[in-house]
LUMFI-696892 format. One record per residue (C-alpha): residue in three letters; x, y, z. Coordinates in steps of 0.05 Angstrom, whole numbers, plus 5000, padded with zeros to 4 digits. Last residue first. Example, Ala and Ser with C-alpha at 12.3 -4.5 7.8 and 13.67 -1.06 7.14 Angstrom:
2
<pt type="SER" x="5273" y="4979" z="5143"/>
<pt type="ALA" x="5246" y="4910" z="5156"/>
% end
This chain:
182
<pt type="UNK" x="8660" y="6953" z="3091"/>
<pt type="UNK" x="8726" y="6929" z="3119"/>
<pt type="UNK" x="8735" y="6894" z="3192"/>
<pt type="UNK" x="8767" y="6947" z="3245"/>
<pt type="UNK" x="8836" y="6925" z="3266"/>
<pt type="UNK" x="8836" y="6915" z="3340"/>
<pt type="UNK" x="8861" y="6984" z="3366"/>
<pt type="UNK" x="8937" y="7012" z="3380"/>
<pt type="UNK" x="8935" y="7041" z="3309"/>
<pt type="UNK" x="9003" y="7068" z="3288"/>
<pt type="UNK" x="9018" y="7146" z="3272"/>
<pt type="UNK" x="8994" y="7159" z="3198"/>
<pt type="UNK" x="9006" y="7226" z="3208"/>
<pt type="UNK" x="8952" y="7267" z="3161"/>
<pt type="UNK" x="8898" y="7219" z="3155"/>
<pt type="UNK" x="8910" y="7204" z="3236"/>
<pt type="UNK" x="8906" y="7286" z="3257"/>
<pt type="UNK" x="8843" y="7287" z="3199"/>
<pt type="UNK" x="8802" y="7233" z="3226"/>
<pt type="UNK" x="8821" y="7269" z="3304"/>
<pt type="UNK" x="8792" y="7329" z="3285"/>
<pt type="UNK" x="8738" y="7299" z="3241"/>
<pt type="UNK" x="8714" y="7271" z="3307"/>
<pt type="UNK" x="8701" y="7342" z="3348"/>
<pt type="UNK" x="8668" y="7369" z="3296"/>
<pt type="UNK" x="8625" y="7317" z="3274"/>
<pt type="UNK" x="8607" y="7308" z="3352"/>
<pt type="UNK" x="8607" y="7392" z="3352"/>
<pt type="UNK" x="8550" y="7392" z="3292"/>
<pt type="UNK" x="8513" y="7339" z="3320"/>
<pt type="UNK" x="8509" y="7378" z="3395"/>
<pt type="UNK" x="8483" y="7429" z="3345"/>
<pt type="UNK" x="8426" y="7389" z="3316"/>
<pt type="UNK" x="8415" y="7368" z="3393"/>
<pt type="UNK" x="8401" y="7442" z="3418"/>
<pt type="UNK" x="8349" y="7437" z="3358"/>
<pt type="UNK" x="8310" y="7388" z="3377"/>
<pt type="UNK" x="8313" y="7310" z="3366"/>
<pt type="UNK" x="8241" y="7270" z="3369"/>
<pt type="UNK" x="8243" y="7230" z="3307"/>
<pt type="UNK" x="8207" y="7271" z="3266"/>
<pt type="UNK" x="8263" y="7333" z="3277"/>
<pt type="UNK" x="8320" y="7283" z="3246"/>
<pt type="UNK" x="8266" y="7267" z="3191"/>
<pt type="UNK" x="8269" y="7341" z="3171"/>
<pt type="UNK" x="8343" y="7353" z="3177"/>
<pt type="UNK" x="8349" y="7290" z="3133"/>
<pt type="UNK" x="8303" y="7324" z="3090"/>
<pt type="UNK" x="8337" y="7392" z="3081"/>
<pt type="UNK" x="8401" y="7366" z="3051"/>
<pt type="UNK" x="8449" y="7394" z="3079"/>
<pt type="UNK" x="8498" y="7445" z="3064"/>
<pt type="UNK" x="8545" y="7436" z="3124"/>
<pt type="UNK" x="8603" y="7398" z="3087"/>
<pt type="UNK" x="8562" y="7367" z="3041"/>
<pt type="UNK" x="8601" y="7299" z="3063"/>
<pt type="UNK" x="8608" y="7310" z="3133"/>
<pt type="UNK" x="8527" y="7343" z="3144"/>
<pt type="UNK" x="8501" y="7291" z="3102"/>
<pt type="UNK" x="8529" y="7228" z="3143"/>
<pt type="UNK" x="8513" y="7262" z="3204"/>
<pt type="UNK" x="8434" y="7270" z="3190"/>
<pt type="UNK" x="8430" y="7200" z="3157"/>
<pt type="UNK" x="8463" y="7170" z="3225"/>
<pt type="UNK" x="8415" y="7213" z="3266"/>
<pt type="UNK" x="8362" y="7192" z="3228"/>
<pt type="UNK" x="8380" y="7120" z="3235"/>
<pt type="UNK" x="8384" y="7127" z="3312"/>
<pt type="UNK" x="8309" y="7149" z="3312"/>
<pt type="UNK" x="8283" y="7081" z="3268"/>
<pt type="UNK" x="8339" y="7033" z="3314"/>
<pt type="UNK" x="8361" y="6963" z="3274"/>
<pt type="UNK" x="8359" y="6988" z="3203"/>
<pt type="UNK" x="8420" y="7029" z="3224"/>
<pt type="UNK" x="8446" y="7073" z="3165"/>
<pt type="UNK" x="8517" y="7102" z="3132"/>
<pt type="UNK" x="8555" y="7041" z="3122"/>
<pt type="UNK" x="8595" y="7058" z="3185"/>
<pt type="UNK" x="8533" y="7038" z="3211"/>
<pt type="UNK" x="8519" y="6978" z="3192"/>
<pt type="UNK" x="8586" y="6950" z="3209"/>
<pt type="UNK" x="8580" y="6982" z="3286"/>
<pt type="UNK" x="8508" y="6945" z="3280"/>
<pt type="UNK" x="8544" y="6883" z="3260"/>
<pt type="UNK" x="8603" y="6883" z="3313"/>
<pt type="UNK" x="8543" y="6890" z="3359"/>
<pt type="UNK" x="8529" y="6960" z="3394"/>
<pt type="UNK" x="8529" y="6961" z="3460"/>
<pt type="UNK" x="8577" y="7027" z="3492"/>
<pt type="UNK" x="8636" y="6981" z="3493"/>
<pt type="UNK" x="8613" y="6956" z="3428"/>
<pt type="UNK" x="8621" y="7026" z="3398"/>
<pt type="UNK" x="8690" y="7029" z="3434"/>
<pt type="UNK" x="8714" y="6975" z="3399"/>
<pt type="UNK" x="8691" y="6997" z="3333"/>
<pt type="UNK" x="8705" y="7069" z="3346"/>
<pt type="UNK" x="8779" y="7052" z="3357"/>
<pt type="UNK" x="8785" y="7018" z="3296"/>
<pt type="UNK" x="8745" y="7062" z="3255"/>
<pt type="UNK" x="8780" y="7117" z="3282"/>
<pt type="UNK" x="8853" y="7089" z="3262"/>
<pt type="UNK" x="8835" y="7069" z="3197"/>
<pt type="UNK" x="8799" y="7139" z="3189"/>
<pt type="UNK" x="8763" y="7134" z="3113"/>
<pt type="UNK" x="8741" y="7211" z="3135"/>
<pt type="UNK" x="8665" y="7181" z="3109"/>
<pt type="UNK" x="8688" y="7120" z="3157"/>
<pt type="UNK" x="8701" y="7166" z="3213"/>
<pt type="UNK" x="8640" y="7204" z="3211"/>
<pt type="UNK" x="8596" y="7141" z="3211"/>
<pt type="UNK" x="8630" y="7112" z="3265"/>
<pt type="UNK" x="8642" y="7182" z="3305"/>
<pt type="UNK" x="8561" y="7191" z="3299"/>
<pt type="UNK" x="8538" y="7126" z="3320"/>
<pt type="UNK" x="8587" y="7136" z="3381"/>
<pt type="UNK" x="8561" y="7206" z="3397"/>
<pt type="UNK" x="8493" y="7171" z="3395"/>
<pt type="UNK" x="8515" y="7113" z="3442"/>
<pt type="UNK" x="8546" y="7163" z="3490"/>
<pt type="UNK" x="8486" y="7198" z="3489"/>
<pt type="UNK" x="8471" y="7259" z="3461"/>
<pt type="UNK" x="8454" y="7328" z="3500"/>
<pt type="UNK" x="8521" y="7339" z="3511"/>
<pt type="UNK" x="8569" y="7357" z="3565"/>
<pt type="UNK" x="8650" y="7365" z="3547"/>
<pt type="UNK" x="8697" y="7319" z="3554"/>
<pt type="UNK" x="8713" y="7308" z="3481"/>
<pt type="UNK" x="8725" y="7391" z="3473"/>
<pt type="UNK" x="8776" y="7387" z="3546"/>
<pt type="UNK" x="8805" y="7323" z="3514"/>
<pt type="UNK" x="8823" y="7368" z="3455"/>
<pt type="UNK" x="8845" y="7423" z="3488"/>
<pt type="UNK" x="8890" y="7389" z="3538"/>
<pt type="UNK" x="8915" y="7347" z="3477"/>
<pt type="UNK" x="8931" y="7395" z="3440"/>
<pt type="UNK" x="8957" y="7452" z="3487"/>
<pt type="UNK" x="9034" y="7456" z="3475"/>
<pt type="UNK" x="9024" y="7406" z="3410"/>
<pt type="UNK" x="9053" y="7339" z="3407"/>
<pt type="UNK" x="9008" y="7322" z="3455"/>
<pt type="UNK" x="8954" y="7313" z="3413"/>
<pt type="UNK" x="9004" y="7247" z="3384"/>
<pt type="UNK" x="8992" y="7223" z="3453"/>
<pt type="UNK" x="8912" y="7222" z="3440"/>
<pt type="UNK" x="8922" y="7177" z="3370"/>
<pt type="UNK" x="8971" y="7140" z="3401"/>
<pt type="UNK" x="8923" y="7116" z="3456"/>
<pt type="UNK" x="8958" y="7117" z="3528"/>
<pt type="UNK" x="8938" y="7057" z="3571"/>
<pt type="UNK" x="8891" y="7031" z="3620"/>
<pt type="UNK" x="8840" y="7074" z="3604"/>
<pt type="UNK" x="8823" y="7118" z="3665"/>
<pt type="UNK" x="8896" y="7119" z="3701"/>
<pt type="UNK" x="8930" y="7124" z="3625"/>
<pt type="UNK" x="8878" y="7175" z="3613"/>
<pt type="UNK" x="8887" y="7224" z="3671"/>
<pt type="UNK" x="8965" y="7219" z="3669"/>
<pt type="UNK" x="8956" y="7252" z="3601"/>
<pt type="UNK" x="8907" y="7300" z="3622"/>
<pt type="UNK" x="8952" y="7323" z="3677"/>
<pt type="UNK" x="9014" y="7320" z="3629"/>
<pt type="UNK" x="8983" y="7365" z="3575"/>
<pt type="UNK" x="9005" y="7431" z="3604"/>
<pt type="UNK" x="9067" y="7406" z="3631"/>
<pt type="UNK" x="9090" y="7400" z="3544"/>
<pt type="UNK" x="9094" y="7321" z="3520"/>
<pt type="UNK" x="9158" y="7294" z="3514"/>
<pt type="UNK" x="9174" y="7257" z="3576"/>
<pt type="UNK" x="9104" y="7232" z="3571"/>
<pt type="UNK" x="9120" y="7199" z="3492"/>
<pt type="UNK" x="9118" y="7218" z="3423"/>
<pt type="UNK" x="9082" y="7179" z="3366"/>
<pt type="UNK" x="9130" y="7184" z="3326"/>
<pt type="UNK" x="9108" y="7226" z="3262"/>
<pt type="UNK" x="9153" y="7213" z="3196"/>
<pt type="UNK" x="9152" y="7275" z="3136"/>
<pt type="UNK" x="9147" y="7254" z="3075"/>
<pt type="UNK" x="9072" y="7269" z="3075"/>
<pt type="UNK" x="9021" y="7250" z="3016"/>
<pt type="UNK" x="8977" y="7210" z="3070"/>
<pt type="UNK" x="8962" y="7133" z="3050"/>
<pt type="UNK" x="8887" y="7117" z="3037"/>
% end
C-alpha cells in the first residue's frame, strides 16, 4: 500500500541526526554492521531514535523468538514492507525457517501449540485494537503465559506498530532482503 503523502522523506544521515541520538546511533552501526533506514529515519526527530531504541531495549518477559513472532504477525496486519522484510531476516536470525516466518505472518504457527496462542493473541489485539476477543486471551492463559506476559504483548504490539506506522507513513527505502508475499 502506497502512503497518501506528497511530501519526500530522505532517509537522513549522522551529520544530521540531533547529539542526543548520536550515541545510539554509533551504538548500532558498531552492533549491526550498518545503519537501518528505518532506525536513521528515528533520528529525524531530537529524541526518536534514543527513545525508541531505549523502548526496543528494554527487558521483557518474552523471548526474542516470541517478540519476533509477534513483530511478524504485527507487521503484516500493518501490511509493513519494510517490517516484514526486516522481521523476516531477523526472525531466521532468531530460528525460525523462511516457512515458519511465512506461517506466521499468516496469522498462526501449526509448528509450536504455545507459540500459536501467542500469535492468535497478537493478531486480535492489532486488529480489534485492544477489544479482544476473550478466547484468545483464554487459550493464551492455557498455554502457560501470565499476566505480566499479556502486557509484555501489549508493549511488543506497541513498540512494532511504531515503527509499521513511521515506514506506512514515509516510505523511506528497505535496506532488507525483500520479504516473499503471503
Amino acid at each position: 500500500m502506497e502512503s497518501n503523502s506528497q511530501i519526500k522523506f530522505d532517509v537522513p544521515a549522522r551529520e544530521q541526526m540531533s547529539k542526543n541520538n548520536l550515541p545510539v546511533y554509533d551504538a548500532i552501526v558498531d552492533g549491526v554492521g550498518f545503519m537501518p533506514n528505518l532506525f536513521a529515519t528515528l533520528g529525524m526527530s531530537d529524541n526518536g531514535l534514543n527513545r525508541y531504541i531505549t523502548l526496543q531495549n528494554g527487558s521483557s518477559t518474552l523471548t526474542n523468538k516470541e517478540k519476533e513472532a509477534i513483530n511478524l504477525v504485527v507487521s503484516e496486519i500493518n501490511d509493513c514492507n519494510y517490517c516484514r522484510a526486516a522481521h523476516t531476516t531477523i526472525g531466521k536470525m532468531n530460528g525460525f525457517t523462511e516457512a515458519e516466518a511465512l506461517e506466521i505472518r499468516s496469522g498462526k504457527a501449526s509448528f509450536n501449540k504455545k507459540l500459536n496462542a501467542l500469535i492468535k493473541l497478537s493478531q486480535d489485539i492489532v486488529q480489534t485494537r485492544g477489544k479482544i476477543n476473550a478466547k484468545y486471551l483464554e487459550i493464551f492463559f492455557n498455554e502457560g503465559y501470565d499476566k505480566g506476559q499479556l502486557i509484555d504483548v501489549i508493549i511488543q504490539v506497541g513498540e512494532k506498530t511504531i515503527t509499521n506506522y513511521l515506514h506506512n507513513i514515509t516510505q523511506i527505502p528497505i535496506d532488507f532482503p525483500e520479504a516473499p508475499q503471503l
